[in-house]
N, C-alpha and C positions, 0 to 999 in steps of 0.2 A: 302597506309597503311590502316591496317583495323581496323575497331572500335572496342572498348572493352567494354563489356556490363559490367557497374557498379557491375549490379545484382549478378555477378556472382563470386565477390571479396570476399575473407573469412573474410574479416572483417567487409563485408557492409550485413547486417543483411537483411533477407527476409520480400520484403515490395507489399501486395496485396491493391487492391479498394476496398472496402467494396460495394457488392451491395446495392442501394438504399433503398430497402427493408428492408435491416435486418439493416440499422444504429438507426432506433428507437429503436429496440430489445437493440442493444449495449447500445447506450448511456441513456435507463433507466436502464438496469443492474448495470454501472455504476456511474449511479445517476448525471449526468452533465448534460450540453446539450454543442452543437456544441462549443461553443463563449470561453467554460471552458476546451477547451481540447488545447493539445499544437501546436503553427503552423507548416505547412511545404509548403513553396512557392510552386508557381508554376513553378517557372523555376527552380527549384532542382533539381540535374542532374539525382537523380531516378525517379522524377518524369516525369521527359523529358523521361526517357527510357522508365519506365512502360507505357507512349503515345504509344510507338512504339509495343508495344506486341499485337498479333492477339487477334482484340473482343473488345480491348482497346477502343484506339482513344484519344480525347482531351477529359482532366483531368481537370474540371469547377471548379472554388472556391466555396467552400463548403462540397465538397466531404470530405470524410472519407477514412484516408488509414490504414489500420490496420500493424504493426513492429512487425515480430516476432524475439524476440532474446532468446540465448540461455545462459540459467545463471548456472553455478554452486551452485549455492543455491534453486535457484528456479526450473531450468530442463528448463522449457521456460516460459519465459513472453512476453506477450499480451501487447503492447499499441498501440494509436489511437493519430493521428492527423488530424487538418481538415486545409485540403488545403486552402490557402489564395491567393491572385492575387500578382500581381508583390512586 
C-alpha cells in the first residue's frame, strides 16, 4: 500500500521551515520571541513528512515552521509555530 503525503490533503494547510536566518527577521516583525509563539510537536505527522522532503532532514526543537492558510476574509494568513520535542 503506498503512503499518502499529508501535504497534499485540501484541508491540511501549506506548512514550510523557516530558514534559520530569516526567523529573527520574523519573530521581531512580529514582536514575540520563540517561547510566545504556538507549539507543534515533533512527532506531528506534517512534521514527520516535511523530514522526508529533499534538502529537509531532521526537524530540531526550536525551529520555526511558518502555516500558510487561506481565508476568505483575509486572502492568506501567515502563522508561525516553534517546534517542541516529544
Amino acid at each position: 500500500m503506498a503512503k499518502y503525503n499529508i501535504l497534499m490533503h485540501e484541508m491540511v494547510p501549506e506548512h514550510w521551515l523557516v530558514p534559520v536566518k530569516e526567523e529573527e527577521k520574523i519573530l521581531k516583525s512580529l514582536g514575540v520571541t520563540k517561547g510566545q509563539l504556538p507549539k507543534i510537536r515533533r512527532t506531528d505527522p506534517v512534521i514527520k513528512t516535511l523530514e522526508k522532503a529533499p534538502g529537509i532532514g531532521e526537524i530540531v526543537p526550536g525551529r520555526i515552521i511558518e502555516i500558510v492558510r487561506k481565508s476568505r476574509t483575509r486572502g492568506i494568513a501567515k502563522i508561525y509555530r516553534t517546534v517542541i520535542g516529544e
